[in-house]
C-alpha positions as a printed Julia matrix, in Angstrom:
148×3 Matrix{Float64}:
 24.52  -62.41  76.33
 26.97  -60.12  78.03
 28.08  -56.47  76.86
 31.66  -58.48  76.28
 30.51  -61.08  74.59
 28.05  -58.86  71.93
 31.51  -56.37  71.42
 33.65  -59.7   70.25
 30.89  -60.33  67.88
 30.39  -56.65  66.96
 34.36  -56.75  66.31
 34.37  -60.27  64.73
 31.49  -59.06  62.18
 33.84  -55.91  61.22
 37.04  -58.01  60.66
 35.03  -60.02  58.68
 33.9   -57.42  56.38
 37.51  -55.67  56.59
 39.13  -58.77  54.99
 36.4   -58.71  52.53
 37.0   -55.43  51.29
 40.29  -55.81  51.28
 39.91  -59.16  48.49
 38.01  -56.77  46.57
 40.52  -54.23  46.52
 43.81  -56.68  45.99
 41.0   -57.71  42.69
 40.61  -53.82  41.58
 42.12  -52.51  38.18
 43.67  -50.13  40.04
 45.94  -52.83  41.99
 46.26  -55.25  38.64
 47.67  -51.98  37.18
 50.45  -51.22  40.13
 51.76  -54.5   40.01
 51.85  -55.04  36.14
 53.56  -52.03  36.27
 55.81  -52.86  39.5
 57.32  -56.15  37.79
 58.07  -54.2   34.37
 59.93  -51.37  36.53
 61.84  -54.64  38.53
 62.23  -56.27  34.84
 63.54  -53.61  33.16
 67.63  -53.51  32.52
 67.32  -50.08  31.46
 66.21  -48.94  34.55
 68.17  -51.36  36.41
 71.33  -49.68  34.74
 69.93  -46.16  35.7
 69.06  -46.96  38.99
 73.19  -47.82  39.58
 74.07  -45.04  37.88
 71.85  -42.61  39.84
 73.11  -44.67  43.44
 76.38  -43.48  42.64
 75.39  -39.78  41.56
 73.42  -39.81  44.68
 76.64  -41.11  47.12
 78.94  -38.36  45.27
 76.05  -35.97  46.15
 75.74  -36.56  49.67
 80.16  -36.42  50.12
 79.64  -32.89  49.16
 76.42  -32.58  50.96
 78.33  -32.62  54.32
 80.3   -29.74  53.23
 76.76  -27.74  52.05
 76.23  -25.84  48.99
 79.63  -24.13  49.41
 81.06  -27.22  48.37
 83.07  -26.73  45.46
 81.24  -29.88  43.12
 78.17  -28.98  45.38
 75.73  -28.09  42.44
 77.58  -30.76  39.67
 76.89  -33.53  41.77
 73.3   -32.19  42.58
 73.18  -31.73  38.73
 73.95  -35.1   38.13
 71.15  -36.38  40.49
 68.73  -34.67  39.3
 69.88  -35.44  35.53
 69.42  -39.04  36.45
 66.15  -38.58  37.82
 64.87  -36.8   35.26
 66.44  -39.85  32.53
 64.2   -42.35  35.48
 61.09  -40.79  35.49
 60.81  -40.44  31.69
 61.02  -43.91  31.48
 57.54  -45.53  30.11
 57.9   -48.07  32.99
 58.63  -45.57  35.7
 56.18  -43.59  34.42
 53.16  -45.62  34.22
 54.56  -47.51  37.49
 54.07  -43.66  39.56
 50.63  -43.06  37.79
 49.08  -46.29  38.86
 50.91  -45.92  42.55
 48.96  -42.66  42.5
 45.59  -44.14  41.57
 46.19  -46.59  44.01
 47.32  -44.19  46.81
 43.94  -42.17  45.63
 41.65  -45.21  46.01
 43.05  -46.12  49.21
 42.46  -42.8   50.57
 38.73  -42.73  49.42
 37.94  -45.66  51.44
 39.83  -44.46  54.05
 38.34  -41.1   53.95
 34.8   -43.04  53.45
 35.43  -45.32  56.34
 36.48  -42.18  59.2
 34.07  -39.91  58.17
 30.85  -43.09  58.57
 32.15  -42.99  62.01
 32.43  -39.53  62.55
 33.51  -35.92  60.43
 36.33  -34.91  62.93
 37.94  -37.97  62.52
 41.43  -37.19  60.45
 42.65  -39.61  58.0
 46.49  -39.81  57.06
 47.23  -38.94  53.26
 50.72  -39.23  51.5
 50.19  -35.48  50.08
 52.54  -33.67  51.01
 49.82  -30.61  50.47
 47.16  -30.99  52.83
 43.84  -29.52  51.47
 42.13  -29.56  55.05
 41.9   -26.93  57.02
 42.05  -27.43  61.4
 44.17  -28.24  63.79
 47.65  -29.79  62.34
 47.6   -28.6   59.22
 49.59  -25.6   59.05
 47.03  -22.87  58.72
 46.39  -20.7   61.07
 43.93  -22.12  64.09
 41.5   -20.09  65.82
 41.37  -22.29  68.84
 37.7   -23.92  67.85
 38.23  -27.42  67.37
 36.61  -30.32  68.85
């Protein structure tokens, strides 16, 4: 057997298990919660009526925006966003729907996090917080030069 032909199997054996894991995640509790909660955000008039409300708050917003914060309406429209928001996310629906998108987010990380660092500890894995708890290269700290 060739060096090519035992890396197609090496690859074909890691696909395999890939698509595995991935059936076992699209079957975890924290997926069944995401999308129960997913179709009662889509289902939901109330938030369907909110959502065109804050669209329109958000357009009136960005008119002024070009003009910046000396805008005369600048900070009433921004108001008004952020009113709307507020009325969004204390919806049960939206709610529960962000909690179980950051479970999710949080599981999908682990594995991720599990999977780069069986392969090797430097390897960096991509995570939707927007504050980075790592230290190195990239992160915005300050580097002493040491890496790799």
């Amino acid at each position: 057997m060739s060096i090519m032909e035992a890396d197609t199997l090496d690859m074909s054996s890691v696909l395999i298990h890939a698509y595995d894991m991935g059936d076992m995640i699209k079957s975890s509790a924290e997926v069944a919660d995401y999308l129960y909660w997913k179709v009662a955000v889509d289902s939901s008039t109330e938030v369907a009526e909110l959502k065109v409300l804050f669209n329109k708050k958000k357009e009136l917003f960005e008119e002024c925006e070009r003009f910046g914060h000396y805008h005369p309406s600048y900070h009433d429209a921004l108001g008004q966003v952020n009113e709307i928001q507020e009325k969004l996310n204390r919806l049960e629906p939206v709610r529960r729907y962000k909690e179980a998108e950051d479970r999710l987010d949080d599981l999908l990380f682990t594995i991720s996090t599990t999977i780069a660092h069986a392969v090797s500890d430097t390897i960096k894995v991509p995570s939707n917080n927007p504050l980075p708890t790592g230290g190195g290269c990239s992160s915005g700290g300050s580097c002493s030069g040491k890496c790799g």
